[in-house]
Backbone bond lengths (Angstrom), bond angles and torsions (degrees), N, CA, C in turn:
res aa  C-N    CA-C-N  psi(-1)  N-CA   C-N-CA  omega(-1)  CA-C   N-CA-C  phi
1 X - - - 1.442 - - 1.532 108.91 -
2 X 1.107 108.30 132.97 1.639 129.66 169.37 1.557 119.86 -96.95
3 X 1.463 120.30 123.20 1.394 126.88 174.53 1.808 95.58 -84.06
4 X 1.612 124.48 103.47 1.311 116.32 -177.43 1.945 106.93 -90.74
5 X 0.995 139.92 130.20 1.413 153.09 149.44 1.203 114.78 -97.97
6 X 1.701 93.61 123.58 1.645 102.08 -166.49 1.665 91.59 -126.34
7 X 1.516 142.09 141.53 0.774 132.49 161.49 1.553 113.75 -126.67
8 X 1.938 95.62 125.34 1.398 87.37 -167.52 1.436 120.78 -96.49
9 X 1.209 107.63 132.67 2.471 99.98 179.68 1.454 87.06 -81.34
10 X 1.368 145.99 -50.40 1.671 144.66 -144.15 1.385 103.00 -82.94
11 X 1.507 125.90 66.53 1.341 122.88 -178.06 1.742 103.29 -47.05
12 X 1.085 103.20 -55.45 1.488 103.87 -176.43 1.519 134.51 -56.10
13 X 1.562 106.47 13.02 1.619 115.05 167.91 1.542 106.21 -129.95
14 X 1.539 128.48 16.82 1.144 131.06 161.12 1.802 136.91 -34.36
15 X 1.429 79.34 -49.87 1.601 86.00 -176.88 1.835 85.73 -73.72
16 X 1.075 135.88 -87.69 1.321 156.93 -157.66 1.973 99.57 -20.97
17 X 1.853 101.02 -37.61 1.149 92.68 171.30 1.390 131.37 -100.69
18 X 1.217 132.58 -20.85 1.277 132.36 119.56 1.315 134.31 9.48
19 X 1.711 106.00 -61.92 1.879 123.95 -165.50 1.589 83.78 -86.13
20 X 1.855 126.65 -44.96 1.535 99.99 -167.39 2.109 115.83 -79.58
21 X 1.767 81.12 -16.49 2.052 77.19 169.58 1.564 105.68 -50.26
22 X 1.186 121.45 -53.68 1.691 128.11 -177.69 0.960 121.17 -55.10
23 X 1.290 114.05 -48.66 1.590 115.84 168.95 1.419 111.01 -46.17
24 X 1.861 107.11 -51.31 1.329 89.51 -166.05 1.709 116.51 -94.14
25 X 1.094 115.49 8.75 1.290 116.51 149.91 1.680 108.06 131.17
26 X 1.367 108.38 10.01 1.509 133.56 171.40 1.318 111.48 -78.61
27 X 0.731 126.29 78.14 1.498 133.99 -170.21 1.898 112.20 -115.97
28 X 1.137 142.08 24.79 1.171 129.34 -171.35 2.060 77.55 -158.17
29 X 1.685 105.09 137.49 1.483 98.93 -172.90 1.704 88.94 176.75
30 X 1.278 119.63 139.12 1.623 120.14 165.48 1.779 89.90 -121.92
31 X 1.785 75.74 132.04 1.810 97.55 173.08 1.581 124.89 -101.46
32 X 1.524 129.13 89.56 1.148 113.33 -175.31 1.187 135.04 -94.71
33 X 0.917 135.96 134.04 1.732 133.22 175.16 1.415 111.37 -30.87
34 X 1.247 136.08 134.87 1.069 117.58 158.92 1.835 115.37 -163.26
35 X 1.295 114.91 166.05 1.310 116.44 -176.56 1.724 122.64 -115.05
36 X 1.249 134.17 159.29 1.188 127.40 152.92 1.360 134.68 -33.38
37 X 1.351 133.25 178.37 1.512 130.78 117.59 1.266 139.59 -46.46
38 X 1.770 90.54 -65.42 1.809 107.24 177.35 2.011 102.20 -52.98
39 X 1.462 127.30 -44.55 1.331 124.15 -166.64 1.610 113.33 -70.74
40 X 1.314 90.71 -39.17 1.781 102.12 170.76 1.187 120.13 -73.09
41 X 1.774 127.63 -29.15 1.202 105.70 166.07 1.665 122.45 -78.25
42 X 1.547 105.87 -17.88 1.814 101.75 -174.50 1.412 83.84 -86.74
43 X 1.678 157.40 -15.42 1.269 113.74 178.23 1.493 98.36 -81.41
44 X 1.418 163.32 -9.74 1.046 157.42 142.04 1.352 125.54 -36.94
45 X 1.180 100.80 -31.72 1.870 102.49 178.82 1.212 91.66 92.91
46 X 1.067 147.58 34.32 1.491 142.25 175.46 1.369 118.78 -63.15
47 X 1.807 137.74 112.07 1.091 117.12 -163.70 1.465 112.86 -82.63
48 X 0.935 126.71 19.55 1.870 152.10 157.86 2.064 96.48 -28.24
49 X 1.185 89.86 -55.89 2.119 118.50 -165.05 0.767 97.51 -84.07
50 X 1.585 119.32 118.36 1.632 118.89 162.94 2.249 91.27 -63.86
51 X 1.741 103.25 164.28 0.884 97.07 -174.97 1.962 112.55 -74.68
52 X 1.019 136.13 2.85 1.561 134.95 -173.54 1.743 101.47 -95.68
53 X 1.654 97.68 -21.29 1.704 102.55 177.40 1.742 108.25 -75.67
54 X 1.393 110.24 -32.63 1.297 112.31 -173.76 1.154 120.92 -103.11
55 X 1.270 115.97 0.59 1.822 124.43 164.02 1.477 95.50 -73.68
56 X 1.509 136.61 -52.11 0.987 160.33 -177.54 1.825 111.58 -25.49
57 X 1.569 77.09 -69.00 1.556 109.82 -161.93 1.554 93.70 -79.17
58 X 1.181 124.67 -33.22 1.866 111.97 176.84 0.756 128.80 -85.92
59 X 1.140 125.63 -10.23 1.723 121.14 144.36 1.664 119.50 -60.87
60 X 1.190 117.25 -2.98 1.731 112.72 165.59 1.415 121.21 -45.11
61 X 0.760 109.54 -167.09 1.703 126.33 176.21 1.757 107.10 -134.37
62 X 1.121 104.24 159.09 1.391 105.98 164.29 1.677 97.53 -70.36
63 X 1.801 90.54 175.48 1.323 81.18 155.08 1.632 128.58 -144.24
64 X 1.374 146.86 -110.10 1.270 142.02 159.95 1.754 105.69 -130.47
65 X 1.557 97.69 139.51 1.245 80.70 147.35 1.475 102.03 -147.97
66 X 1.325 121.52 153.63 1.469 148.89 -130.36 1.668 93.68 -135.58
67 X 1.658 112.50 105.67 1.089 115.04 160.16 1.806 133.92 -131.46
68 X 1.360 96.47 121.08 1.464 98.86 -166.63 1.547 113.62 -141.35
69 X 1.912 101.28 144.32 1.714 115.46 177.15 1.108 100.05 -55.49
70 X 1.412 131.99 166.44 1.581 138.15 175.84 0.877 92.69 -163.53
71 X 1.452 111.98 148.10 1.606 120.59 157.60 1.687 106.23 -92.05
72 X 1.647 98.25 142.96 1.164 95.39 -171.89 1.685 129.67 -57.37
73 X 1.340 110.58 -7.56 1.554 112.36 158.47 1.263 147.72 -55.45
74 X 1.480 87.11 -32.23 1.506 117.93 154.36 1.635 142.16 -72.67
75 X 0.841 96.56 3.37 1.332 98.39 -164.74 1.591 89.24 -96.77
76 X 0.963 162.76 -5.31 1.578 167.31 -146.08 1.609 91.30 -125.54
77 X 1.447 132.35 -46.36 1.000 138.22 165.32 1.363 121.70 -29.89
78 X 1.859 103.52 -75.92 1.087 141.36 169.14 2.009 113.90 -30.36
79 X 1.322 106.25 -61.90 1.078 114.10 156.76 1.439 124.61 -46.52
80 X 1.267 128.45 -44.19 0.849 128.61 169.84 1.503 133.70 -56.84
81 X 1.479 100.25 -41.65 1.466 106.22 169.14 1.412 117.41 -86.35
82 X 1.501 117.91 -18.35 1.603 100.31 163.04 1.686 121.70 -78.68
83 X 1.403 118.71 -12.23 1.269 133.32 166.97 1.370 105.90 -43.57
84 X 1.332 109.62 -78.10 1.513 123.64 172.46 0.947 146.05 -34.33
85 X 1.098 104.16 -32.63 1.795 135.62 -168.24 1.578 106.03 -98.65
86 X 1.544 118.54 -64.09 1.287 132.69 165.89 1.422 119.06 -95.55
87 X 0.898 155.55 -9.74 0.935 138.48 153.95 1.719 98.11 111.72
88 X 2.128 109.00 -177.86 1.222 102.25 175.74 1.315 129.00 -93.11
89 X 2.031 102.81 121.86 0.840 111.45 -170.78 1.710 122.27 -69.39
90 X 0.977 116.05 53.58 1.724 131.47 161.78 1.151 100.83 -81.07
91 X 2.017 103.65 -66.02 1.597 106.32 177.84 1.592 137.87 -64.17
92 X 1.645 96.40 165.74 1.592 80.27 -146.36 1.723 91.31 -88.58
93 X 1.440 82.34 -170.02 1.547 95.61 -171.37 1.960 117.90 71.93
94 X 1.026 109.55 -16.64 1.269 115.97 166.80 1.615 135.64 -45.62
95 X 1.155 105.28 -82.75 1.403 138.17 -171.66 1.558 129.56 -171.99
96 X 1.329 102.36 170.58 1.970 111.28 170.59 1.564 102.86 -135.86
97 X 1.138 153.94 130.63 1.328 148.89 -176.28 2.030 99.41 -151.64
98 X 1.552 85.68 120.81 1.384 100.86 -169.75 1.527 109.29 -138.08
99 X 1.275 132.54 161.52 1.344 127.94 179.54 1.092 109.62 -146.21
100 X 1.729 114.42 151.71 1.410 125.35 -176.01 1.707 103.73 -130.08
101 X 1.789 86.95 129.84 1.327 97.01 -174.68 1.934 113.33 -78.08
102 X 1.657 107.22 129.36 1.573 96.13 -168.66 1.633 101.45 -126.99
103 X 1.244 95.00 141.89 1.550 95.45 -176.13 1.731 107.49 -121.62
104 X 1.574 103.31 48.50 1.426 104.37 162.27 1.883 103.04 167.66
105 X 1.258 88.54 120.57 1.277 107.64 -174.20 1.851 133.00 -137.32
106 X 1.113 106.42 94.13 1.556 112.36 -160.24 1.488 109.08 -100.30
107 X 1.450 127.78 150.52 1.275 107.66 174.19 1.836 113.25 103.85
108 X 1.633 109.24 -10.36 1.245 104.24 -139.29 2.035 97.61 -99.23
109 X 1.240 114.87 142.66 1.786 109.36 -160.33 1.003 128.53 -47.21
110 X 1.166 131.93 133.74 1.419 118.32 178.13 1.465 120.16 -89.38
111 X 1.907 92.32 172.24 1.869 84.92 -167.32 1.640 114.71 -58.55
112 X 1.529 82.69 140.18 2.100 80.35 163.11 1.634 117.91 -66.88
113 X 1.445 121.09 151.43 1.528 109.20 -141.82 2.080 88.04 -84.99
114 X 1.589 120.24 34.01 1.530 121.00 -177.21 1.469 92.22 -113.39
115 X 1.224 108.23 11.00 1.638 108.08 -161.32 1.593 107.68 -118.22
116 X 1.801 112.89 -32.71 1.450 109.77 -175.49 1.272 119.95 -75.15
């Protein structure tokens, strides 16, 4: 099992990626709001930002980040549908998608009864 963290910059393909986690069989995931560094320090006024960096940077968006158990079979999947959806994550503004290997997991959903 894989702990997957996906963080999304493309608020605007959220739902789209979401509906293809389900499709592809990712179905259990908590979505949190969330922000940068660089965005959190220019909404602070942080003198870190010259001011043309932080006019810049406050017009961002928050953004998502997407966390879900996987079996490690999935995770090739997973990739796949954020590929699709967002595009390659090299480029910026995209995403970060990273995984943590877990060797114990209790609690975790069971099949929907279209699944046994």
């Amino acid at each position: 099992m894989k702990l997957m963290v996906f963080i999304l910059n493309k608020n605007e393909v959220l739902d789209s990626l979401l509906e293809g986690f389900s499709s592809a069989g990712i179905r259990g995931a908590t979505i949190i709001e969330s922000a940068g560094l660089a965005v959190t320090l220019s909404r602070m006024g942080s003198n870190i930002f010259s001011s043309s960096l932080r006019a810049l940077l406050s017009a961002g968006e928050n953004n998502h980040t997407i966390i879900s158990v996987i079996k490690d079979s999935q995770l090739e999947t997973a990739r796949k549908v954020i590929y699709r959806t967002v595009g390659d994550l090299s480029q910026p503004n995209t995403g970060v998608l990273c995984t943590v290997p877990l060797d114990f997991v209790e609690g975790a959903l069971k099949k929907l009864p279209q699944e046994e």
